[in-house]
N, C-alpha and C positions, 0 to 999 in steps of 0.2 A: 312693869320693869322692862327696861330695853333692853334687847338683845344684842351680846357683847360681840366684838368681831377683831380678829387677827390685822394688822398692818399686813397689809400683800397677800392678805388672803383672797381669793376669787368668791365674790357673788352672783345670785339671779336676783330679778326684779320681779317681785313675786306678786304685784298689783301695783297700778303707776295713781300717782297723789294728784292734786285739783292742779298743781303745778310745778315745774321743776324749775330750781335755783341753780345759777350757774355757782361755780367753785372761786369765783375772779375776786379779786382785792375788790373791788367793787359789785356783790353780786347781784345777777339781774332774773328776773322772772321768766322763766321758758315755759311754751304750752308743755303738755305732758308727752307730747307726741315724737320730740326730739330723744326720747328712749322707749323703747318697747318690755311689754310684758316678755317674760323667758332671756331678756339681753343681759349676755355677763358682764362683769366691769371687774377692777382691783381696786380694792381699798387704799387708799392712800393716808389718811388721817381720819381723826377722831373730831369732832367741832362743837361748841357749848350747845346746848339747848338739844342733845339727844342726836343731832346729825352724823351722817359717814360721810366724807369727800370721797368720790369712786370714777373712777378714770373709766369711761367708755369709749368706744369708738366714735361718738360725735363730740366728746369733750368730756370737761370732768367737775361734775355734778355734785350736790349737796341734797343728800335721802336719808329720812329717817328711818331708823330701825325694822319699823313693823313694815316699808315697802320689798323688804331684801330679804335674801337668806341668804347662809353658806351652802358653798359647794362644796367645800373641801372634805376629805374624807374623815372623819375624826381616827385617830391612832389605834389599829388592832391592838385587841388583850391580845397576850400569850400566858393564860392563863390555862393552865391543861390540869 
C-alpha cells in the first residue's frame, strides 16, 4: 500500500529510483542524479499509477511513494 501525502506538504527523498520522470505534459526521463537523497520538494499533486508531482529546486518531478516521506510534523495530542 502507498503512502498517502498532504497537497503542499513538504517531503525528503528518502532513496533516488533507476530514473526520474519530469512533471511536463509531455514527460521525459531524467538520470536520477538531477535530485539527491535527503532533498526536500512540495507536493504538488497526486498522478495515476501511485506517483507524487513534487516541485524541487531543479524542477518538478514524478516519485513514487516508497522514494519519499514526510517531513511535516503530525499534530500534537493534548491528551493529559
Amino acid at each position: 500500500m502507498s503512502q498517502e501525502f498532504t497537497i503542499g506538504s513538504k517531503v525528503r527523498v528518502m532513496a533516488l529510483p533507476p530514473y526520474v520522470k519530469t512533471a511536463d505534459p509531455m514527460p521525459m526521463l531524467r538520470p536520477p542524479d538531477v535530485i539527491h537523497i535527503g532533498e526536500e520538494g512540495i507536493v504538488i499533486d497526486r498522478r495515476p499509477g501511485g506517483y507524487w508531482g513534487i516541485r524541487f529546486t531543479r524542477g518538478f518531478f514524478l516519485l513514487d511513494s516508497q522514494y519519499i516521506e514526510s517531513i511535516e510534523k503530525p499534530p500534537e495530542s493534548h491528551l493529559e
